[in-house]
Backbone of each chain as nested JSON, in Angstrom:
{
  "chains": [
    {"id": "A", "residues": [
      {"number": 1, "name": "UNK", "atoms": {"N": [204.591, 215.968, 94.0], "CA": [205.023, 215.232, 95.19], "C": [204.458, 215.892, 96.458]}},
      {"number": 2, "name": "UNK", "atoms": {"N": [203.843, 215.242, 97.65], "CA": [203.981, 215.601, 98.491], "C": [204.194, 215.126, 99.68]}},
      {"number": 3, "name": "UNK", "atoms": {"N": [204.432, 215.943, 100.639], "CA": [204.915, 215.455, 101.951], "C": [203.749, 215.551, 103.262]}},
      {"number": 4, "name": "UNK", "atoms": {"N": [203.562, 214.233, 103.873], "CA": [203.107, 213.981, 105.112], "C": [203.744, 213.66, 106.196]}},
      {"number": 5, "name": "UNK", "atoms": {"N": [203.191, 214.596, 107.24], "CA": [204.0, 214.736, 108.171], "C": [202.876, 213.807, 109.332]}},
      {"number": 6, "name": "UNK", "atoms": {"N": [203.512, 212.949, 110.106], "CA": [202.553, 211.94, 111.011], "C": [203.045, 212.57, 112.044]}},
      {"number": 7, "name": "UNK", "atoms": {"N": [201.972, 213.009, 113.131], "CA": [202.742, 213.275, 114.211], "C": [201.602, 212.002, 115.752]}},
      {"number": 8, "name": "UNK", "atoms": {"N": [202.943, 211.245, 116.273], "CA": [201.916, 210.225, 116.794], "C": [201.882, 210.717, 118.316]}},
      {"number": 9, "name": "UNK", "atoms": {"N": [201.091, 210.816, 119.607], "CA": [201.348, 210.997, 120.33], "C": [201.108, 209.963, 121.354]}},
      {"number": 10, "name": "UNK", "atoms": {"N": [201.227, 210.202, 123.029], "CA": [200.581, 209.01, 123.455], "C": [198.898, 209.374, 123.928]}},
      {"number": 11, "name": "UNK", "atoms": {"N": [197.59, 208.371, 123.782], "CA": [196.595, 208.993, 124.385], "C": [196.911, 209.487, 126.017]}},
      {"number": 12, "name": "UNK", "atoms": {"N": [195.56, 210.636, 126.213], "CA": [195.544, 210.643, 127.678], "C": [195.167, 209.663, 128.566]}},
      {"number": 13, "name": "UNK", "atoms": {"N": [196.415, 209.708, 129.679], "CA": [196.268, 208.857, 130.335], "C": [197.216, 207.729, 130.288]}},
      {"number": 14, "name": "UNK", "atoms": {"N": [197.73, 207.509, 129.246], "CA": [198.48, 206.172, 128.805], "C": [200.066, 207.025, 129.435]}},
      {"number": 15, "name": "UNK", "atoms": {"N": [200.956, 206.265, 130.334], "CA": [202.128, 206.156, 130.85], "C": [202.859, 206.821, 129.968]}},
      {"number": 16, "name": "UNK", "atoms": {"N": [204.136, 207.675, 129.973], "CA": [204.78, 208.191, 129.151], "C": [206.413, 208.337, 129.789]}},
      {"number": 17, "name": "UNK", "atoms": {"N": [207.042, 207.458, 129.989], "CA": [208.318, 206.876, 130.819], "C": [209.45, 207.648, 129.957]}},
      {"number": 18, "name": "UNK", "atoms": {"N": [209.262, 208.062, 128.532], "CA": [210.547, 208.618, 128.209], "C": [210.556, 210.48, 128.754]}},
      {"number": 19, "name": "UNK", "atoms": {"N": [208.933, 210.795, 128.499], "CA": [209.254, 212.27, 128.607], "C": [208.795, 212.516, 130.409]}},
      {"number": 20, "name": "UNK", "atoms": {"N": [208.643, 211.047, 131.522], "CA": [209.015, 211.425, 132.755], "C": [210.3, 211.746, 133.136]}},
      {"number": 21, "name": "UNK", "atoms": {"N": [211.051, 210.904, 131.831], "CA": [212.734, 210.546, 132.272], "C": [213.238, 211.948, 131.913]}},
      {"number": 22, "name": "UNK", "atoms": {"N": [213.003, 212.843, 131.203], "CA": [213.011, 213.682, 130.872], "C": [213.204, 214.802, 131.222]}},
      {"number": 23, "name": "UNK", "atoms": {"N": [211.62, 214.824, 132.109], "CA": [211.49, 216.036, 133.199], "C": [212.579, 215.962, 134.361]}},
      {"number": 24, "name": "UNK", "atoms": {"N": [212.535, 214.231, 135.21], "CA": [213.625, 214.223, 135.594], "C": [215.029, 214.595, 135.689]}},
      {"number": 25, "name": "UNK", "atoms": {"N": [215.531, 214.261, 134.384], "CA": [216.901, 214.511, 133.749], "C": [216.837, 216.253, 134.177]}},
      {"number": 26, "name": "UNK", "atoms": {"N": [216.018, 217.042, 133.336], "CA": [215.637, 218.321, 133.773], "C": [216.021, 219.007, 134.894]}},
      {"number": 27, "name": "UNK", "atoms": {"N": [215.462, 218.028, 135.748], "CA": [215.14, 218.625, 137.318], "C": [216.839, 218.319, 137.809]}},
      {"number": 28, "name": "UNK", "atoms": {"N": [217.033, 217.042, 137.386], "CA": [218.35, 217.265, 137.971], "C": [219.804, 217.759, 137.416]}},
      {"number": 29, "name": "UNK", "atoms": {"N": [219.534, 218.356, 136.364], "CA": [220.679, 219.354, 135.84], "C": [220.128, 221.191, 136.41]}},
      {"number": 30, "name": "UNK", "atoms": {"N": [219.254, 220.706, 136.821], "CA": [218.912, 222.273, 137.728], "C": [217.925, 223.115, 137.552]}},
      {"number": 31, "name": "UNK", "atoms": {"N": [217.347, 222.81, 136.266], "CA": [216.438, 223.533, 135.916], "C": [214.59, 223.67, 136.487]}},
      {"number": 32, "name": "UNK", "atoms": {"N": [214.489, 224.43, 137.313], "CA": [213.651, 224.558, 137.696], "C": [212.344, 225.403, 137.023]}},
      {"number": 33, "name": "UNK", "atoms": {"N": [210.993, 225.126, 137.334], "CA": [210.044, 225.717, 136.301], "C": [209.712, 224.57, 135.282]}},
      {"number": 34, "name": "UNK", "atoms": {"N": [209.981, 223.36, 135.211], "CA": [209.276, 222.853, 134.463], "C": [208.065, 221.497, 134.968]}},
      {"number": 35, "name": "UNK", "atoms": {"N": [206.945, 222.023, 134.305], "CA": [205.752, 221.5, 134.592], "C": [205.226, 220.421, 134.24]}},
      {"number": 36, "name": "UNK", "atoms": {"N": [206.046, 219.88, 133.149], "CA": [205.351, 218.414, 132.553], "C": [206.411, 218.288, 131.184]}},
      {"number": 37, "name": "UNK", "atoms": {"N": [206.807, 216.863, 130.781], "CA": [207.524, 216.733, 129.387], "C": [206.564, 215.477, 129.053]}},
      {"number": 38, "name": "UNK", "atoms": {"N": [206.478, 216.243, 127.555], "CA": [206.176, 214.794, 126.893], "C": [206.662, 214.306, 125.885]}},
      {"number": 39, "name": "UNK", "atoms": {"N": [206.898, 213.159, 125.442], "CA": [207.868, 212.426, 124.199], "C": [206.629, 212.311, 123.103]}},
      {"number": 40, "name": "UNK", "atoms": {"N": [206.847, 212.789, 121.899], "CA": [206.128, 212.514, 120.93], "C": [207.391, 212.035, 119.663]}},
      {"number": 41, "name": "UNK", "atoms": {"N": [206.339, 211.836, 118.315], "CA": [206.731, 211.01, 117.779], "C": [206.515, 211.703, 116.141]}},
      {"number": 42, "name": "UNK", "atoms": {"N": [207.575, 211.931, 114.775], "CA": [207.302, 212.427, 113.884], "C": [207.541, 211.224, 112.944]}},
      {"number": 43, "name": "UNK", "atoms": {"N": [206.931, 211.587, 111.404], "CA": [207.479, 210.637, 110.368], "C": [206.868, 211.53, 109.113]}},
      {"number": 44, "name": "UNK", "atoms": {"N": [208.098, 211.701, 108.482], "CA": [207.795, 212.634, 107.086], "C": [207.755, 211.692, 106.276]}},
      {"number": 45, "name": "UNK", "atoms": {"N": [206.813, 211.533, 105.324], "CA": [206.957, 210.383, 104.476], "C": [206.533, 211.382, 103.544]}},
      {"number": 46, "name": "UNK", "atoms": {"N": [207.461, 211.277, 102.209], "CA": [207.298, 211.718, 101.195], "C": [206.728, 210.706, 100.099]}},
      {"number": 47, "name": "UNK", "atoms": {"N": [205.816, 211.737, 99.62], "CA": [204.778, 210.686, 98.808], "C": [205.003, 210.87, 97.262]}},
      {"number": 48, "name": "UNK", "atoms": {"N": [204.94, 210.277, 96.048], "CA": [205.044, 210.775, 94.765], "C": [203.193, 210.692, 94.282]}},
      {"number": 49, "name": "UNK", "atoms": {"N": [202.334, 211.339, 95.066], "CA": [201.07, 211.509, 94.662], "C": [200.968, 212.944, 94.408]}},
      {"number": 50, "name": "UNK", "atoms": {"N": [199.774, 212.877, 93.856], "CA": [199.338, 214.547, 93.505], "C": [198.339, 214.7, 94.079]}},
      {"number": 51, "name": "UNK", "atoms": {"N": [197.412, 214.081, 94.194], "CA": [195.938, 214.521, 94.739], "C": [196.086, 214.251, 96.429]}},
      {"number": 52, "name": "UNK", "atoms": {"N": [195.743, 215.396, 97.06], "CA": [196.024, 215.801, 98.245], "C": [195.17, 215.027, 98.779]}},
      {"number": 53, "name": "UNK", "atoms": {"N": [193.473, 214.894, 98.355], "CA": [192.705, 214.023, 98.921], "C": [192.764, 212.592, 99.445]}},
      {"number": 54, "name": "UNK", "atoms": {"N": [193.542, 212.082, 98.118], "CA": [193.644, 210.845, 97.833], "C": [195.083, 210.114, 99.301]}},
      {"number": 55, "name": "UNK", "atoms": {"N": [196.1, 211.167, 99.078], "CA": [197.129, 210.629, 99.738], "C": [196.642, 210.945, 101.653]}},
      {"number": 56, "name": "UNK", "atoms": {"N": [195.933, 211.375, 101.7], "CA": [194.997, 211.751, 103.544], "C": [194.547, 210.344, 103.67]}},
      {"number": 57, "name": "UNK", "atoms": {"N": [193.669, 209.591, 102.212], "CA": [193.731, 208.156, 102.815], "C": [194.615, 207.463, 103.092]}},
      {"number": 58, "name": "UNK", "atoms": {"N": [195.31, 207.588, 101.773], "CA": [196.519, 206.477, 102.079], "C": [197.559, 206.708, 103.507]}},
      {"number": 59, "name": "UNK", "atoms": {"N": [197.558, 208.003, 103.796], "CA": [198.645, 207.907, 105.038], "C": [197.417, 207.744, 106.123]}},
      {"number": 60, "name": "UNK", "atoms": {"N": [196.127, 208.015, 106.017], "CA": [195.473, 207.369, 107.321], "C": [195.118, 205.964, 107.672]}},
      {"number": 61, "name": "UNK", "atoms": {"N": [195.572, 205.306, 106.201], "CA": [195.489, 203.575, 105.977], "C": [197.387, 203.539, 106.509]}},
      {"number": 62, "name": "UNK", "atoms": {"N": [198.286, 203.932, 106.346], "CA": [199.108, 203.596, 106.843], "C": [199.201, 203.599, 108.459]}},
      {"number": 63, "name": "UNK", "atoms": {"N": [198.68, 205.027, 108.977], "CA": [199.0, 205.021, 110.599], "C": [197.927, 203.884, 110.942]}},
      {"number": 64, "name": "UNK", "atoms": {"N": [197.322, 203.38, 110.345], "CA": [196.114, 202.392, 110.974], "C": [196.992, 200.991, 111.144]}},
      {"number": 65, "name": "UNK", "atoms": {"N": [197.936, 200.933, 110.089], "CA": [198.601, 199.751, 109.721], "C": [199.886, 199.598, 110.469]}},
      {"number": 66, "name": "UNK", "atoms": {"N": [200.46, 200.847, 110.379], "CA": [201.63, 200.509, 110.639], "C": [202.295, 201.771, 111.895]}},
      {"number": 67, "name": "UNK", "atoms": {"N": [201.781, 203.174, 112.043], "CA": [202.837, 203.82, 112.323], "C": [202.288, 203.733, 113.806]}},
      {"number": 68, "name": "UNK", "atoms": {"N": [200.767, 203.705, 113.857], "CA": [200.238, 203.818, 115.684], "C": [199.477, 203.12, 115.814]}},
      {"number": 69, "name": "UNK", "atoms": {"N": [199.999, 202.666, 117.049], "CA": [198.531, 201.484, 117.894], "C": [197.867, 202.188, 118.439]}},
      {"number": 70, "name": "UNK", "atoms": {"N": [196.47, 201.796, 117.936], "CA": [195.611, 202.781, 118.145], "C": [194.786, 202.829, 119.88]}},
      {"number": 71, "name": "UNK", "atoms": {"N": [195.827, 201.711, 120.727], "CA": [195.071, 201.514, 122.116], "C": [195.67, 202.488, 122.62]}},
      {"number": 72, "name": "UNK", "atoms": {"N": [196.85, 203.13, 122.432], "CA": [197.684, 203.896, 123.157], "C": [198.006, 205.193, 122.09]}},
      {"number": 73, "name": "UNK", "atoms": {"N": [197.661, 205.211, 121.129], "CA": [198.626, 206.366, 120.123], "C": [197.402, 207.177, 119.565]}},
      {"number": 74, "name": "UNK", "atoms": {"N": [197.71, 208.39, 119.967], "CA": [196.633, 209.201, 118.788], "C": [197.155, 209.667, 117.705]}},
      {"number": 75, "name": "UNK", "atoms": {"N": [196.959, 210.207, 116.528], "CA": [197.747, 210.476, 115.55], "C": [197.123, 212.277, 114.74]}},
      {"number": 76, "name": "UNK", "atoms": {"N": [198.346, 213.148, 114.454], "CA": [197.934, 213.565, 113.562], "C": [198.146, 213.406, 112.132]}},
      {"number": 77, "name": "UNK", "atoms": {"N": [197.674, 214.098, 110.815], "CA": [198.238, 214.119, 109.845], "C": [198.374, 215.545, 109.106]}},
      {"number": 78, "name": "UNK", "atoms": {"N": [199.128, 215.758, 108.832], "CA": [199.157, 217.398, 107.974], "C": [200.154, 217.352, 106.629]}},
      {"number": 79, "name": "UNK", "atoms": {"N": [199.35, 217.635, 105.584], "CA": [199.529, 217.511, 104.254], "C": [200.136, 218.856, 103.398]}},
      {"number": 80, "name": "UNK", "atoms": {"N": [201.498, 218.818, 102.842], "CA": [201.955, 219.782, 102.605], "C": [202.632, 219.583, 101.328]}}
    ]},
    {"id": "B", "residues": [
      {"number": 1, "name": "UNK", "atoms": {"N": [201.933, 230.746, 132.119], "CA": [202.893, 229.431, 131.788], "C": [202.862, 228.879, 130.155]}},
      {"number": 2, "name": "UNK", "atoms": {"N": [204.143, 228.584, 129.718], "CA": [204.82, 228.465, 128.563], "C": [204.69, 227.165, 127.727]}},
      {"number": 3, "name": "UNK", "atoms": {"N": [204.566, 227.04, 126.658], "CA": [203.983, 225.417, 125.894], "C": [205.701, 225.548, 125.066]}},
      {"number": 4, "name": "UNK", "atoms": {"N": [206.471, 224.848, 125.668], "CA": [208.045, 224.889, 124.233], "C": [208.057, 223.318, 123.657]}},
      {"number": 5, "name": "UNK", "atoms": {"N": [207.293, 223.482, 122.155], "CA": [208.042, 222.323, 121.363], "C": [209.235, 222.334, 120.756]}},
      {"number": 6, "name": "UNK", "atoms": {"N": [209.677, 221.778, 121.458], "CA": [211.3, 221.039, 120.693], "C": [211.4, 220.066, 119.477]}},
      {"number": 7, "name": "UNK", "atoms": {"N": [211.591, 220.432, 118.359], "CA": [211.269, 219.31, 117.025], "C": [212.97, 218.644, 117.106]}},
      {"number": 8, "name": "UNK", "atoms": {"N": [213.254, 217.676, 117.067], "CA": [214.566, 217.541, 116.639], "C": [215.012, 216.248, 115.904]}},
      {"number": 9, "name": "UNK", "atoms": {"N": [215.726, 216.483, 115.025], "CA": [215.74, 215.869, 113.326], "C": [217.154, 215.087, 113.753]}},
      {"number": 10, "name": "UNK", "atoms": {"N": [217.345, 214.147, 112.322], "CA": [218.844, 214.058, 112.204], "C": [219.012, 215.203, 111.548]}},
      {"number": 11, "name": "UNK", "atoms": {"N": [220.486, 215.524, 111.451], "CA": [221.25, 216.652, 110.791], "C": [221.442, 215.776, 108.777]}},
      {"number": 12, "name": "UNK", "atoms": {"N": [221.509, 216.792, 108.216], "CA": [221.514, 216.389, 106.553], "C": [222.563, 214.895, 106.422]}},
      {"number": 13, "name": "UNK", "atoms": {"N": [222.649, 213.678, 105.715], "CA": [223.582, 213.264, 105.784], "C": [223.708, 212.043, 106.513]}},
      {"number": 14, "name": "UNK", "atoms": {"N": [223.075, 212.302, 107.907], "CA": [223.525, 211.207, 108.853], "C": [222.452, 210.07, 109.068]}},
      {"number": 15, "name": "UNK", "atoms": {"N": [222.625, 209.048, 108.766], "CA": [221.748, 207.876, 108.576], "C": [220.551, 207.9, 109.704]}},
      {"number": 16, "name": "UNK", "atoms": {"N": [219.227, 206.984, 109.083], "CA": [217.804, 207.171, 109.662], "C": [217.351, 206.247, 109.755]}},
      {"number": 17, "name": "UNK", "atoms": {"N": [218.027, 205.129, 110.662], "CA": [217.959, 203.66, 110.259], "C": [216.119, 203.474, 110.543]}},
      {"number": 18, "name": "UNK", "atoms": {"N": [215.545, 204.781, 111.516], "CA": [213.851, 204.119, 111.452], "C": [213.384, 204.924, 111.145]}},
      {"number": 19, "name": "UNK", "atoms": {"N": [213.879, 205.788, 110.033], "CA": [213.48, 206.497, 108.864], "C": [213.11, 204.954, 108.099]}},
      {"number": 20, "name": "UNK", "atoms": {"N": [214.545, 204.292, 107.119], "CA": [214.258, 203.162, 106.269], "C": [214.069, 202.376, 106.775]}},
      {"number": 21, "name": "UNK", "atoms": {"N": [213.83, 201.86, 108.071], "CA": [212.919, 200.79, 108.627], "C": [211.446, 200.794, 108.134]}},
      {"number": 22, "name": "UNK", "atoms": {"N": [211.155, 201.997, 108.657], "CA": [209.795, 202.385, 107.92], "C": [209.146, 202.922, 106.389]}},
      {"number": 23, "name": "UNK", "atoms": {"N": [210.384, 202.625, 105.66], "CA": [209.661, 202.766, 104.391], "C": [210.023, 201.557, 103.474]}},
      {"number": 24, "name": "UNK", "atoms": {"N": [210.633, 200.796, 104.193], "CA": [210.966, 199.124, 103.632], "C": [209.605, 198.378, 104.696]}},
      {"number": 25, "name": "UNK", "atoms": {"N": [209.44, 198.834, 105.567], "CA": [207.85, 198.48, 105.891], "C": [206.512, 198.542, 105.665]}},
      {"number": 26, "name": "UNK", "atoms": {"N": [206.539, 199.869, 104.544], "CA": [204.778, 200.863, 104.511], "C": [205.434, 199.593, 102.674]}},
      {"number": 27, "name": "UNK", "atoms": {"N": [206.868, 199.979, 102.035], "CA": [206.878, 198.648, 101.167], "C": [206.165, 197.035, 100.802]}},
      {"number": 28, "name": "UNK", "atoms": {"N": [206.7, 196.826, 101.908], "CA": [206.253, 195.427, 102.259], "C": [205.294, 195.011, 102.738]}},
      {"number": 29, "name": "UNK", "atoms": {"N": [204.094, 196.09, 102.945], "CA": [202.631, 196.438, 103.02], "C": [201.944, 196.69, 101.745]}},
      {"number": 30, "name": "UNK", "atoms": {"N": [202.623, 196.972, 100.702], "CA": [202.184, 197.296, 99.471], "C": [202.147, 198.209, 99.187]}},
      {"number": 31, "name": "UNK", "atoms": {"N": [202.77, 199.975, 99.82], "CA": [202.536, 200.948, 99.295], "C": [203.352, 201.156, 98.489]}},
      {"number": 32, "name": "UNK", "atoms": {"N": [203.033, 201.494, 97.009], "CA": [204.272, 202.321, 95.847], "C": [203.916, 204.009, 96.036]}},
      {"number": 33, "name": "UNK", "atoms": {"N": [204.785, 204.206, 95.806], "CA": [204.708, 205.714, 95.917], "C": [204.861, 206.613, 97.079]}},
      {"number": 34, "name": "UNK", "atoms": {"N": [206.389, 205.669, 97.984], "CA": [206.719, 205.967, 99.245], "C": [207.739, 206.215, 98.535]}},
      {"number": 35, "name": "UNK", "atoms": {"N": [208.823, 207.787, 98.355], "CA": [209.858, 208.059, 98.341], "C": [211.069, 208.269, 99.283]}},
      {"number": 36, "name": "UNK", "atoms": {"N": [209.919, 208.813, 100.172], "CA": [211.427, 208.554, 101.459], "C": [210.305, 208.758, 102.864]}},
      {"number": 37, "name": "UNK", "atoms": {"N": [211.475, 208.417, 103.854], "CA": [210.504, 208.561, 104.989], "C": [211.4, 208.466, 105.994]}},
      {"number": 38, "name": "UNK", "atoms": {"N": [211.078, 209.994, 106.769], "CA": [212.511, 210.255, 107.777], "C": [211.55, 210.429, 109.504]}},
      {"number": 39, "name": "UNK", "atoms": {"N": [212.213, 209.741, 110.115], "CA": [212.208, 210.193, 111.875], "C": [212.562, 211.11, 112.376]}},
      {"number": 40, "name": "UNK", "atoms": {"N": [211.266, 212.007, 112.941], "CA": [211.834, 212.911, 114.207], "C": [211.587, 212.746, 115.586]}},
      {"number": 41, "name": "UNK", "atoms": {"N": [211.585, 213.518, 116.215], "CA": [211.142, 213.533, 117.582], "C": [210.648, 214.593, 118.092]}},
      {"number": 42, "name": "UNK", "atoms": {"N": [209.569, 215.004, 118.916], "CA": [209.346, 215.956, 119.614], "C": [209.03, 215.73, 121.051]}},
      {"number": 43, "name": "UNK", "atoms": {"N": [209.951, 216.835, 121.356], "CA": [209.952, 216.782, 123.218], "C": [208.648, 218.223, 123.274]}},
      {"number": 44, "name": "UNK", "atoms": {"N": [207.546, 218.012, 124.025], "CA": [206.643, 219.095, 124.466], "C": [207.26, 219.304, 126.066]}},
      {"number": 45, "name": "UNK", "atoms": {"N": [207.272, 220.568, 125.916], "CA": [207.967, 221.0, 127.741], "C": [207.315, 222.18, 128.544]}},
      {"number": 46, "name": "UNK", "atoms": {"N": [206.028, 221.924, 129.437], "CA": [205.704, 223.085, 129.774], "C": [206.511, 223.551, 130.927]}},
      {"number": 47, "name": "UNK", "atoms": {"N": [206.023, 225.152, 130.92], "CA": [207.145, 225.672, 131.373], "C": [206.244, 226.522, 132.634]}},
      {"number": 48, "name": "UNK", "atoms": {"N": [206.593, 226.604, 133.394], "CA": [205.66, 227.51, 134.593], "C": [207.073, 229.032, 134.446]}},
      {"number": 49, "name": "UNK", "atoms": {"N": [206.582, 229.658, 133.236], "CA": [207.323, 230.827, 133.287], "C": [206.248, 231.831, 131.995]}},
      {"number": 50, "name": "UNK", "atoms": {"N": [207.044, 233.46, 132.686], "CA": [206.194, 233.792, 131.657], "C": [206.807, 235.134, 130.652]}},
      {"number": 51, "name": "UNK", "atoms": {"N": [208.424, 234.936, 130.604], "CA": [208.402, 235.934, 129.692], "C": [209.177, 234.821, 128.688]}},
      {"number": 52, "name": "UNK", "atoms": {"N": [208.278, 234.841, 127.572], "CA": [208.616, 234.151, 126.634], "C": [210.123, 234.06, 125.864]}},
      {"number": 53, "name": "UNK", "atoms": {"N": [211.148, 235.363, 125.719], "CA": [212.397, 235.981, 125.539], "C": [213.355, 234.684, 126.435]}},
      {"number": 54, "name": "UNK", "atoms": {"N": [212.83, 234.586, 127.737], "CA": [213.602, 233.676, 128.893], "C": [213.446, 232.315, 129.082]}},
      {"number": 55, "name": "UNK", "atoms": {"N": [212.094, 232.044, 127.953], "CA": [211.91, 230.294, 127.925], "C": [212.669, 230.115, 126.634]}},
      {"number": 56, "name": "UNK", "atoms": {"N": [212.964, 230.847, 125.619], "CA": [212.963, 230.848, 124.611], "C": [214.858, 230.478, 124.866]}},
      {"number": 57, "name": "UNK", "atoms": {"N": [215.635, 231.43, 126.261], "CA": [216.541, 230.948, 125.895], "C": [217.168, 229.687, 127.122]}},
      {"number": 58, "name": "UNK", "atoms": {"N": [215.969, 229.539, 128.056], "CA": [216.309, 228.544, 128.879], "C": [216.093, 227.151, 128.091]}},
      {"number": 59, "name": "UNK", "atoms": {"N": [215.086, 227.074, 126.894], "CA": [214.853, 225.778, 126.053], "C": [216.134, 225.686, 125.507]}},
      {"number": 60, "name": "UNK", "atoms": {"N": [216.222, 226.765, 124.692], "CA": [217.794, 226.544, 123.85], "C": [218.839, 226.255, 124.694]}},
      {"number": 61, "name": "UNK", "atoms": {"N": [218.624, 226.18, 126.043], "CA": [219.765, 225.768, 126.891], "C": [220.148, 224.269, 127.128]}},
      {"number": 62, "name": "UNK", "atoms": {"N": [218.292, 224.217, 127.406], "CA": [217.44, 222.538, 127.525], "C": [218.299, 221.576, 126.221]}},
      {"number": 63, "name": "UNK", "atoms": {"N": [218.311, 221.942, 125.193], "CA": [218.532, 221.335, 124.236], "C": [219.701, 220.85, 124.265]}},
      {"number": 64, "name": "UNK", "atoms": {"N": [220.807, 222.057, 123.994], "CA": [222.3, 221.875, 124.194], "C": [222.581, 220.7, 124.952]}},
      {"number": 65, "name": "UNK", "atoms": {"N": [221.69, 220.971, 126.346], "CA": [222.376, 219.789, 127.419], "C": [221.904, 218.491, 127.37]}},
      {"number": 66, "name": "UNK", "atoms": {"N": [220.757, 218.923, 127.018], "CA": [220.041, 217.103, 127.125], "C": [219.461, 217.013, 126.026]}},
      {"number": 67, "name": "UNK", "atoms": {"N": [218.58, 217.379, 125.351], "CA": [217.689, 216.653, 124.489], "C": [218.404, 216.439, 123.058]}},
      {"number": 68, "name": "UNK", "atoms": {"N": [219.461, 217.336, 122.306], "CA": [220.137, 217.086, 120.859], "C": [221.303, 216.899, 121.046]}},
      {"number": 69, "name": "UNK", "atoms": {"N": [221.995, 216.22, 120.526], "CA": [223.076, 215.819, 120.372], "C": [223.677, 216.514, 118.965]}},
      {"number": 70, "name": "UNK", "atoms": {"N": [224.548, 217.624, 119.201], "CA": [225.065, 218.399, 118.594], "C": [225.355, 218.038, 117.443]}},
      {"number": 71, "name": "UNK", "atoms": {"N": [226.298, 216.47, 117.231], "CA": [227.046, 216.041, 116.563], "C": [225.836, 215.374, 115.197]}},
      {"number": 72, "name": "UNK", "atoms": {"N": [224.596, 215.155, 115.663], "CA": [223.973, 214.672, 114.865], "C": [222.448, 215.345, 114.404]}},
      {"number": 73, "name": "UNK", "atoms": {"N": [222.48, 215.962, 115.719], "CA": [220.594, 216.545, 115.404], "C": [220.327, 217.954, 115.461]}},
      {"number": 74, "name": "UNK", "atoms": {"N": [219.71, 218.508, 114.475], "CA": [219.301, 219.509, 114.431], "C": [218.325, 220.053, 115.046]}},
      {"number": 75, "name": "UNK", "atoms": {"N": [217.955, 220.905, 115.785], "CA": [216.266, 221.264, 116.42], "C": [215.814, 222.359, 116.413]}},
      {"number": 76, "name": "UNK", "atoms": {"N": [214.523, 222.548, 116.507], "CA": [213.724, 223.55, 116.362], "C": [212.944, 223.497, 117.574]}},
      {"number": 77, "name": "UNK", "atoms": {"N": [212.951, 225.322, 118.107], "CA": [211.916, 225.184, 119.392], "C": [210.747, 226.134, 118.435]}},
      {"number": 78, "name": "UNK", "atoms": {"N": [209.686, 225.636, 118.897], "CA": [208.684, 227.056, 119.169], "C": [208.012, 226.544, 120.169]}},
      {"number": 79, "name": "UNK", "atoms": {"N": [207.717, 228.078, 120.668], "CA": [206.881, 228.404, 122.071], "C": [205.307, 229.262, 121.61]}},
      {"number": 80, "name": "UNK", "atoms": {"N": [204.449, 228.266, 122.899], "CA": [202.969, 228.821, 122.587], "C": [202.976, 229.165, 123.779]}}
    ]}
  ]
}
């Protein structure tokens, strides 16, 4: 079995309204010193494959399909 | 200046409704050999500080107040 971990982010440049709300929220509970937040995005999908090769396609045919739009989302994948 | 990722999970137990959103979806795409598939989140927070000991416990502060919800999510910081 193994596990893929998707991690999606937003590209540069593309608006990021939850981790502005964020910094905000931040700023106004007091905390000063912070320089930038950003919201990213995980998905562990556990796989019942064995060949490590094989399942890098299949979860890079999934984020194509389903987990990121690729106008706005970059994606990683890391196989464990 | 400080890079703190915040990973934060549900806690063991507590439902993942876009955890199984998404694996009754990568389903209904045709993948077999999806066993489970859970949601996280990551908050990235730079930090304009530089003794790592003091981001390490101003994040863990970050968290408490705003970003996890005790009752349900578990989190993990690391700092680059």
């Amino acid at each position: 079995m193994l596990k893929a971990e998707i991690r999606i982010g937003l590209k540069k440049g593309v608006a990021d309204p939850e981790g502005q709300n964020a910094k905000k929220a931040l700023e106004l509970l007091g905390y000063k010193n912070v320089n930038d937040v950003s919201a990213e995005k995980i998905f562990v999908v556990q796989l019942d494959m064995k060949d490590p090769a094989e399942a890098q396609k299949v979860v890079e045919n999934m984020c194509q399909r389903l987990f990121a739009n690729p106008v706005i989302h970059d994606y990683q994948i890391s196989l464990q």
